[in-house]
C-alpha positions in Angstrom: -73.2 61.4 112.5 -74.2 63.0 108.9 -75.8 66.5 110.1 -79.3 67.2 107.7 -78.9 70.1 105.4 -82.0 71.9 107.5 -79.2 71.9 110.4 -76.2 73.0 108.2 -78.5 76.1 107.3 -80.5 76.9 110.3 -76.8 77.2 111.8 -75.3 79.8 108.9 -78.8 81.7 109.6 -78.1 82.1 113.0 -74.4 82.9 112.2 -75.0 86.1 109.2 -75.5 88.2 111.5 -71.6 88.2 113.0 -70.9 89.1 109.8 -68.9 92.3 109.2 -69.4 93.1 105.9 -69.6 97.6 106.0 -68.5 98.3 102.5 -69.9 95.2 100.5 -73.1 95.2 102.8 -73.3 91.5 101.4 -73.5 89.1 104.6 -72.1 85.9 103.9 -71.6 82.9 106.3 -70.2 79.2 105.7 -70.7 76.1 107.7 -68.3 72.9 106.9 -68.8 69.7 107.9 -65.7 67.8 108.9 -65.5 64.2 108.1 -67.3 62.7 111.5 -69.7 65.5 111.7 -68.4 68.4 113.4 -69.6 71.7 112.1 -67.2 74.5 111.4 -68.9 77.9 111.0 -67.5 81.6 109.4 -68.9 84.2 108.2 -67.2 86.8 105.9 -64.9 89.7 107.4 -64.2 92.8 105.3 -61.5 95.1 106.1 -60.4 98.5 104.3 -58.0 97.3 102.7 -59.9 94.6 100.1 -57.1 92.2 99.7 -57.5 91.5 103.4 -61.0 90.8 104.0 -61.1 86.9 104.6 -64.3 85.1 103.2 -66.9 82.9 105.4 -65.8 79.7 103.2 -62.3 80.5 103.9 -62.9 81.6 107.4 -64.9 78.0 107.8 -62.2 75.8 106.2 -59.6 78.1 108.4 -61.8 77.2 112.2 -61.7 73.6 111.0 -58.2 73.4 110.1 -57.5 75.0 113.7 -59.3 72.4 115.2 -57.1 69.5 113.3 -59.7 68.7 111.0 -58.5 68.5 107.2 -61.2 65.9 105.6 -64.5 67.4 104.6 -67.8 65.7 103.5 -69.6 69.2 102.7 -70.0 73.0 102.8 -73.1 75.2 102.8 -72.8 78.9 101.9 -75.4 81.3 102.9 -76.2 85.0 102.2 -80.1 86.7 103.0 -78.2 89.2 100.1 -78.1 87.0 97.3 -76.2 84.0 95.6 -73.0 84.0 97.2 -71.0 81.6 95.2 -67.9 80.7 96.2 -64.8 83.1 94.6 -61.7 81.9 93.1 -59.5 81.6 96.5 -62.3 79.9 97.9 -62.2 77.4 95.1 -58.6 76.7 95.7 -58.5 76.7 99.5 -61.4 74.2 99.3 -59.4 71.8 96.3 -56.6 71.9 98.8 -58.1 69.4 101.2 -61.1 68.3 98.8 -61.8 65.9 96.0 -64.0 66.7 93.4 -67.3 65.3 94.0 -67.0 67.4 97.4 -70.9 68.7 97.7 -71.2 72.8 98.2 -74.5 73.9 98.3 -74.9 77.8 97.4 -78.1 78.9 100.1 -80.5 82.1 99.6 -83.4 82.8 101.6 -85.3 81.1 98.9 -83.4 78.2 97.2 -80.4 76.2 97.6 -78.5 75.3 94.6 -76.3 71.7 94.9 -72.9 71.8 93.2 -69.4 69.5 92.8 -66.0 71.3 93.7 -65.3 70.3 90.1 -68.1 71.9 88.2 -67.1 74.8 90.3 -63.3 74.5 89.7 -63.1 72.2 86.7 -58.6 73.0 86.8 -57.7 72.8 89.8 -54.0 72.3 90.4 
């Protein structure tokens, strides 16, 4: 079953708000959909030490991986805080177990933008 967009973001909505984000104060939540339709959810957890906060893409891809799944059809990120593009680890993690025509849609309250893992990471090795 191929889950609608509306469902991939009505489920990060209802996800932000488990997001611990106390120094960035920039809520960020991911929802990955597994190759026969499961839904993988993270949100973004930030910890004191920067290097060891753990992003919601990473944090989705992570849940999924947990679970056995390791072939994607897409990913919606989602912030109420603004355009939460995906960073460079994110990039990678997702090159890792996706090609490059893999969909990731960047989500606001107001718009969602529709990208390709390669326009977002045009080198990946």
């Amino acid at each position: 079953m191929f889950n609608d967009t509306e469902e991939l973001l009505a489920k990060a909505k209802e996800a932000v708000k488990n997001s611990y984000c106390p120094y960035s104060k920039f809520h960020v939540t991911a929802v990955i959909e597994d190759n026969v339709g499961g839904l993988h959810i993270g949100v973004n957890v930030e910890n004191s030490s920067y290097g060891l906060t753990v992003c919601a893409e990473r944090a989705a891809v992570f849940s999924a991986v947990s679970c056995g799944k390791k072939e994607f059809r897409r990913i919606l990120i989602y912030s109420p805080d603004g355009e939460p593009l995906p960073c460079g680890a994110c990039r990678q993690v997702l090159a890792e177990f996706c090609d490059d025509d893999f969909p990731v849609m960047v989500a606001t309250l107001h718009s969602i933008k529709y990208y390709t893992l390669a326009e977002l990471l045009p080198h990946r090795f």
